[in-house]
C-alpha positions in Angstrom: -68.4 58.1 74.8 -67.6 60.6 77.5 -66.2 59.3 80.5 -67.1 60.0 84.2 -64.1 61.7 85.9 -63.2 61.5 89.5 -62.4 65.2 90.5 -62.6 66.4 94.4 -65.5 69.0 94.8 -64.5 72.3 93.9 -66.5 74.3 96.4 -65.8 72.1 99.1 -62.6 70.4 98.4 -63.6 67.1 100.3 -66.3 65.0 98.9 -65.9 63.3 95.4 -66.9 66.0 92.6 -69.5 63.8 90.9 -71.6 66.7 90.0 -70.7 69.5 87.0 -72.4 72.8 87.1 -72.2 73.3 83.2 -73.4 77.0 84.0 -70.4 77.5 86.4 -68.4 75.0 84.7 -67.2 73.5 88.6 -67.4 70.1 90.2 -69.4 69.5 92.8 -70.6 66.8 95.6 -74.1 66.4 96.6 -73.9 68.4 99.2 -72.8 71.2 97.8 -75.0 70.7 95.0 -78.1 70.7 97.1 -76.6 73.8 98.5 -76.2 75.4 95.1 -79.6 74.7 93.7 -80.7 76.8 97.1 -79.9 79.8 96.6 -81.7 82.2 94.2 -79.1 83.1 91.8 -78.2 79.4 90.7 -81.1 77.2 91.4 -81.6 77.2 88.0 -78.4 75.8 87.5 -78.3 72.1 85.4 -76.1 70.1 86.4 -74.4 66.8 84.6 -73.3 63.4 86.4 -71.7 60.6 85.8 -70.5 59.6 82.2 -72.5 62.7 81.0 -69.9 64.9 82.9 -67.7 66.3 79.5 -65.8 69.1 81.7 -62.9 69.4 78.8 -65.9 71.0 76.2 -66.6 74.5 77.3 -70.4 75.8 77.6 -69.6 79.2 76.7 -66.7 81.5 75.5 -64.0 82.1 77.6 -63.1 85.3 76.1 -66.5 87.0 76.1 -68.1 84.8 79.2 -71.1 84.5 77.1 -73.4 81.7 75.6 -72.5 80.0 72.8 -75.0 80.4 70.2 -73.3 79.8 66.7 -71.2 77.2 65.4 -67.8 78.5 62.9 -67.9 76.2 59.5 -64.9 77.5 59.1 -63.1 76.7 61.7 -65.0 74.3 63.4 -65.5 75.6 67.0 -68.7 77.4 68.9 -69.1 80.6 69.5 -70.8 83.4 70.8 -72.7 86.7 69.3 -69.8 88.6 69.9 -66.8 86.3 67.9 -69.4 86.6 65.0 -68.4 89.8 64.9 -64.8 89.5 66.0 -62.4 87.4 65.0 -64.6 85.2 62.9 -65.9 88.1 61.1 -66.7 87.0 57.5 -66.8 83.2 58.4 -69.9 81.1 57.7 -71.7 80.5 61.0 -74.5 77.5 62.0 -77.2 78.5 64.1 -75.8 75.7 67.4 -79.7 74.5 67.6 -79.3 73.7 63.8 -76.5 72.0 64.4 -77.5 70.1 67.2 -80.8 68.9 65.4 -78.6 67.9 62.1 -76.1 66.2 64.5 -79.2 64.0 66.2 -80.7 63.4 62.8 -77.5 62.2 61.2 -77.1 60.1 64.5 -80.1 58.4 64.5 -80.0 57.8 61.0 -76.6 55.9 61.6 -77.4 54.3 64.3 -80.7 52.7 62.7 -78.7 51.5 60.0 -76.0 50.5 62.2 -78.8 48.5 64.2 -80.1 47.0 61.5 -76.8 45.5 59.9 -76.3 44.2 63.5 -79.4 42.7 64.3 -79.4 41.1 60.7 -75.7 39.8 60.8 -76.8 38.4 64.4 -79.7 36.7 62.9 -77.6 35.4 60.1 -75.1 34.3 62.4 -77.5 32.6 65.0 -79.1 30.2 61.8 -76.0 30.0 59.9 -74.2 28.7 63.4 -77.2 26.4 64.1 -77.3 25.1 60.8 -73.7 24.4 61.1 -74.7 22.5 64.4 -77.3 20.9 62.8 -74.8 19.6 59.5 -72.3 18.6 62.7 -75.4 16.5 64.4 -76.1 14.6 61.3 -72.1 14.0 60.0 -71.7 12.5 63.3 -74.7 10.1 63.3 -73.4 9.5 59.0 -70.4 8.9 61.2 -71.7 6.2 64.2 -73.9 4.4 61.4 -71.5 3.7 58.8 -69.6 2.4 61.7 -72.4 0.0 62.9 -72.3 -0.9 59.1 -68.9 -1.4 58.5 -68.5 -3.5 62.5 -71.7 -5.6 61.3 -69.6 -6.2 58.3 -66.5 -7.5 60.1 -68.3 -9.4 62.4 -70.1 -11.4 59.9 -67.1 -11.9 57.9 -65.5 -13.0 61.0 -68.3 -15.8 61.4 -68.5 -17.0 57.8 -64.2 -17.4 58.3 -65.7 -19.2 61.2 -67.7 -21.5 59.9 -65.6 -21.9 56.8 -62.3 -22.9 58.9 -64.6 -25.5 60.8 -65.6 -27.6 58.0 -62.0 -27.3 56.8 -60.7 -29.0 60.1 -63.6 -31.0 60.5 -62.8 -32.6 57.2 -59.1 -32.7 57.6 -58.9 -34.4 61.6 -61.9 -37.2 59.6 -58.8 -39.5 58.5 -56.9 -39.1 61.7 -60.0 -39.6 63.6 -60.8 -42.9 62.0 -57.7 -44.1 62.6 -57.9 -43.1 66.1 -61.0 -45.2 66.4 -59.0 -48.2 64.9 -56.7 -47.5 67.4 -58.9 -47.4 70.3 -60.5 -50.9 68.8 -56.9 -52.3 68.5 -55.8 -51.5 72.4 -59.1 -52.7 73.3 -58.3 -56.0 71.2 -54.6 -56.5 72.6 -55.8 -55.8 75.9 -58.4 -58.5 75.8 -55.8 -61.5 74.4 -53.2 -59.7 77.3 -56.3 -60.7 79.9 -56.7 -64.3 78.1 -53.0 -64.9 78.7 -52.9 -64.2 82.3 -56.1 -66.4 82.7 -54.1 -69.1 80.8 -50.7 -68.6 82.9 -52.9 -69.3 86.2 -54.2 -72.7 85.2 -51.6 -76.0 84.8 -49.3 -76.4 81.7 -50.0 -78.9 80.0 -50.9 -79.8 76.2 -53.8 -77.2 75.7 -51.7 -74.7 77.0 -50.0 -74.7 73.7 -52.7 -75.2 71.8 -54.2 -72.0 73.7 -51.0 -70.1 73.2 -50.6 -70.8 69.9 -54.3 -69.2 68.9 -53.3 -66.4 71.3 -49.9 -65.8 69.7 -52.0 -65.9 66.0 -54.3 -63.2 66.9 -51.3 -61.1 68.1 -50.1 -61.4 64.8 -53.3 -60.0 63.1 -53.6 -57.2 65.3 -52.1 -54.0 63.0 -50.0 -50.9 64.3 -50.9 -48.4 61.4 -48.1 -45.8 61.1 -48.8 -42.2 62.2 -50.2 -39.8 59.6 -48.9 -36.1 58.8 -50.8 -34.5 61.2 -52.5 -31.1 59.5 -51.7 -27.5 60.7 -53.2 -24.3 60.9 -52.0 -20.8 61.3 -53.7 -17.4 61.2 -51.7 -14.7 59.9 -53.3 -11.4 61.1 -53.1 -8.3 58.3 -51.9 -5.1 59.9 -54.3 -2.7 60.0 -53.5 1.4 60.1 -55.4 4.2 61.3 -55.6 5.2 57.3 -56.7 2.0 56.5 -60.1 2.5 59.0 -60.4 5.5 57.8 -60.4 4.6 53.9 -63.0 2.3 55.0 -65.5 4.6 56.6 -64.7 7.9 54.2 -63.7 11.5 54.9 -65.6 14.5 55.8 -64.8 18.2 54.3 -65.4 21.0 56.8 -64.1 24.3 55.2 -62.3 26.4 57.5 -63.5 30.3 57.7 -60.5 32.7 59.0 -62.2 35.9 60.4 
């Protein structure tokens, strides 16, 4: 792509040369441009600007200060009448309309096909990556509901371990807590002769005191102290769990890497 240079005006020598007089082959501003396209011997002067300015390709011969009007297949540079019959006498020449036409027809042949490749790797790009996207969406939700699976799994393991250890302790604290009723009903027994004494002890010695006594000291005798039990135990004994092991759980994705 040509490039727009940045030249002082030539005529001038103060503005910004953004104009090029391809028949005079000088920079100009716009002033001196306006100027120029004046006067009667170059107002039909054209003019590029811009990026179209290509000052470094010449627009005629510099030996003969004429037109270019042939192109040299030999050796590949324009040229006017007279080099046809100078030094590129004998060479094969291209009319430079010819040329030009064949230049724009090859161009716009490349640049359809060039276009099209484009505009169809774009498309192919634009479903391919949404496609992608859409596989992404889905692994991720595969993802969140295998999770919900595998949590609604733990947790009802969690409450059948639950449940199971309950009825376990239920039925191992049933002997201990039968004999902590028996217990209970033996304290409450004692306690009861203990308040039958003191009654006893306030009231005047005499024979029925023994008598009293003596059925008092007999029911002490009845009353049993059983001996303590083993008392039961339980322990948990958590099972570490890694990262790999979650993950061996829930499964693996493949994504295949593409290296452009």
């Amino acid at each position: 792509m040509a490039q727009s240079v940045s030249k002082p005006c030539e005529i001038c020598m103060g503005g910004p040369g953004t104009e090029f007089c391809i028949d005079c082959e000088q920079f100009f501003c716009m002033n001196c441009k306006s100027l120029h396209k004046r006067m009667k011997g170059t107002k039909n002067h054209e003019f590029q600007s811009g990026e179209n300015i290509v000052p470094e390709v010449r627009l005629r011969c510099e030996e003969h200060k004429e037109d270019f009007v042939f192109c040299c297949d030999k050796c590949k540079v324009s040229i006017c009448m007279r080099c046809v019959i100078g030094k590129h006498n004998g060479h094969k020449v291209s009319d430079m309309k010819e040329v030009i036409s064949d230049l724009r027809t090859t161009f716009r042949k490349e640049i359809h096909t060039k276009l099209d490749l484009i505009q169809t790797n774009q498309k192919k790009l634009e479903t391919g990556l949404t496609t992608f996207d859409i596989s992404v969406t889905y692994i991720i939700n595969e993802l969140k509901e295998e999770g919900t699976k595998i949590k609604a799994m733990v947790d009802r393991h969690i409450e059948k371990m639950i449940a199971t250890l309950k009825e376990k302790a239920s039925n191992e604290k049933e002997p201990g807590t039968k004999m902590l009723s028996e217990c209970k009903r033996q304290l409450e027994k004692a306690n009861e002769i203990e308040q039958r004494e003191e009654k006893i002890r306030q009231s005047r010695d005499d024979a029925s005191t023994i008598q009293h006594l003596q059925i008092l000291n007999d029911e002490i005798s009845k009353l049993s102290v059983l001996p303590l039990p083993e008392f039961p135990s339980v322990k948990y004994s958590p099972r570490t769990t890694s990262d790999y092991d979650v993950g061996q759980l829930i499964g693996t994705y493949n994504l295949r890497y593409v290296h452009v």
